[in-house]
N, C-alpha and C positions, 0 to 999 in steps of 0.2 A: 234161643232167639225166637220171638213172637212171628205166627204168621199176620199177613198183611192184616186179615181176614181180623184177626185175635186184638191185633194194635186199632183196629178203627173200633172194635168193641170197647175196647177197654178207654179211650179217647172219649166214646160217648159216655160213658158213666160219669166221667170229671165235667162234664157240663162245660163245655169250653166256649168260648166265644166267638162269633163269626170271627173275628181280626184277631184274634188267638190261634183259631184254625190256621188262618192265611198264613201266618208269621210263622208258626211250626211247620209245616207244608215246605216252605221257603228252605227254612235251615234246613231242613230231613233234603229237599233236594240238592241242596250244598255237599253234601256228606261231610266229608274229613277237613273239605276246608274253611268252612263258617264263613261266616257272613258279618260284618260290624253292622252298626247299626244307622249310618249313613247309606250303607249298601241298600239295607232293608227298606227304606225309605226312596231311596230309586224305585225300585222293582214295582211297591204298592203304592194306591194313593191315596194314604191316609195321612193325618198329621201328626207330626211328632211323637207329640203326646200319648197321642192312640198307641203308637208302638212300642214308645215307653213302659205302657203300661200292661201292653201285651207280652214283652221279655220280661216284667219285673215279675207276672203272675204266672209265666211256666215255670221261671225260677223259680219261684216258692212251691212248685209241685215237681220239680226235677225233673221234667220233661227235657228241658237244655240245662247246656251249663256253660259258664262265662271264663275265659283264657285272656290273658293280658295279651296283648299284640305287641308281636317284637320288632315291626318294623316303628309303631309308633305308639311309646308308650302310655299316654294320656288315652288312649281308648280300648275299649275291651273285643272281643270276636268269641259270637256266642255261636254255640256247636249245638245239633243233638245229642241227649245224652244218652 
């Protein structure tokens, strides 16, 4: 497991984006139980779309990762990964 110290290193090398930051920040303080993405959208105030596109581009670098939700299965709850 990375120290704190190693994981903000390594975060800046991927060049991440202000509302990239915020959004993983989010989840990582979620821990085990994720967040959907109407949750995430409470917390900050960004639009939609911003957010959208902030989970679609950690997903693609595996920073999180996306679990069906079993209370309702039409949406997803994205975790750190």
């Amino acid at each position: 497991m990375m120290s704190e110290k190693e994981l903000e290193q390594e975060l800046k090398n991927l060049k991440l984006t202000k509302s990239q930051k915020i959004v993983l920040d989010i989840l990582r303080d979620s821990g085990k139980n994720g967040v959907t993405p109407k949750e995430l959208l409470d917390e900050v105030s960004f639009a939609p779309r911003t957010v959208r596109y902030a989970l679609r581009k950690l997903l693609k670098k595996k920073l999180i990762k996306r679990v069906p939700c079993l209370q309702d299965m039409r949406q997803y709850i994205y975790l750190p990964a």
